[in-house]
N, C-alpha and C positions, 0 to 999 in steps of 0.2 A: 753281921760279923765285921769287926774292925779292920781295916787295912794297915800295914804297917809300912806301905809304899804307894808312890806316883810316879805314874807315867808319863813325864813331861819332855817338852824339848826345849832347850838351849838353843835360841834361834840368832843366829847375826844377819841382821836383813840390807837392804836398800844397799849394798856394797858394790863397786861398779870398779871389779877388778879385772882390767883388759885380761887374760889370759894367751891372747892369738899364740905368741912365741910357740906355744906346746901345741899349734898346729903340727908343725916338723912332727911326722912321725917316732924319727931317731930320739927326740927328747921327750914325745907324749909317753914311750915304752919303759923309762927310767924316773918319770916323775909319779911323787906322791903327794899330799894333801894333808898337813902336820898337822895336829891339833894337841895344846900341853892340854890335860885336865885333871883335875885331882879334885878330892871330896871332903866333907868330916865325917862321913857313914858311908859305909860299903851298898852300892844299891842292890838291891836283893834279885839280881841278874847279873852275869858277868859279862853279858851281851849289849851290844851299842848298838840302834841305828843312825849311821852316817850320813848327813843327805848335801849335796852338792847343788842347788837350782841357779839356772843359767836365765836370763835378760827374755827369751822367749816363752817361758813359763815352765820349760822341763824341769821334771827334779831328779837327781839321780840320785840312787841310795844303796849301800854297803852294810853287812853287820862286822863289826870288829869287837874282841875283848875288850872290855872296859878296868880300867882301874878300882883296886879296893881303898878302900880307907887309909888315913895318913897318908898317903904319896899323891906325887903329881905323876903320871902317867902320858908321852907321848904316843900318842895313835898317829904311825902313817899309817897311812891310808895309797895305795896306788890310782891311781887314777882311772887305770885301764881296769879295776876291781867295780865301779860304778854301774850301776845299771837301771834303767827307765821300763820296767817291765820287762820283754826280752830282748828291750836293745839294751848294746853296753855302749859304755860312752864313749865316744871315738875324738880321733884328734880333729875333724872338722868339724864338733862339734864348741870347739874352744872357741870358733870366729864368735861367737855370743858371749859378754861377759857374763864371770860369775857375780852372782846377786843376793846368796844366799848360802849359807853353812849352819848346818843344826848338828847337835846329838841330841841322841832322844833314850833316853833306858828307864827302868822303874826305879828309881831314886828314891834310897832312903828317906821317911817324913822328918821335917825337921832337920833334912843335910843342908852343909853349905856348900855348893857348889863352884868351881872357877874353872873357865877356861882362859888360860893366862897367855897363849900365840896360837894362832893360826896362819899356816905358811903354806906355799906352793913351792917344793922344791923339785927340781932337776939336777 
């Protein structure tokens, strides 16, 4: 049987973005983790996995809504939403930079895919 999707991920690798500031508690509970992304095909999930991996080899990982077709779609992402199996990501856990940002969904065959920013706000 033919498939009419893949499960791939959109990886930004080798990235060596300090994060420490979002140690501070007060600012790790109000930040999120921006990603624009938009498509030319709706992927045939409306489900994203988010993953975050930190300088030590964690990876922490989120599902958020994904964008359909024609638009660009920003996912925050909170941060304190991240989880490593059953840890969630904590604000001590920023002394390690981030090194790593994927979505991953069942992507239309034949879409063109962009993620146009990737941001850390507070």
């Amino acid at each position: 049987m033919a498939s009419d999707d893949t499960w791939a991920n959109l990886v930004l690798d080798g990235l060596t973005k300090n994060a420490s500031i979002l140690t501070d508690p007060g600012l790790f509970a109000g930040a999120v983790l921006e990603l624009a992304v938009s498509t030319s095909r709706s992927p045939t999930s409306g489900w994203a996995v988010v993953q975050l991996g930190l300088a030590d080899g964690r990876v922490f990982v989120v599902e958020r809504l994904l964008v359909q077709a024609g638009g660009e779609r920003r996912l925050q992402v909170p941060l304190a939403a991240f989880a490593s199996g059953q840890a969630q990501l904590a604000p001590a856990d920023l002394v390690k930079q981030i090194q790593q940002v994927a979505v991953a969904t069942a992507w239309g065959v034949g879409a063109s895919v962009t993620v146009d920013d990737i941001s850390l706000r507070w």
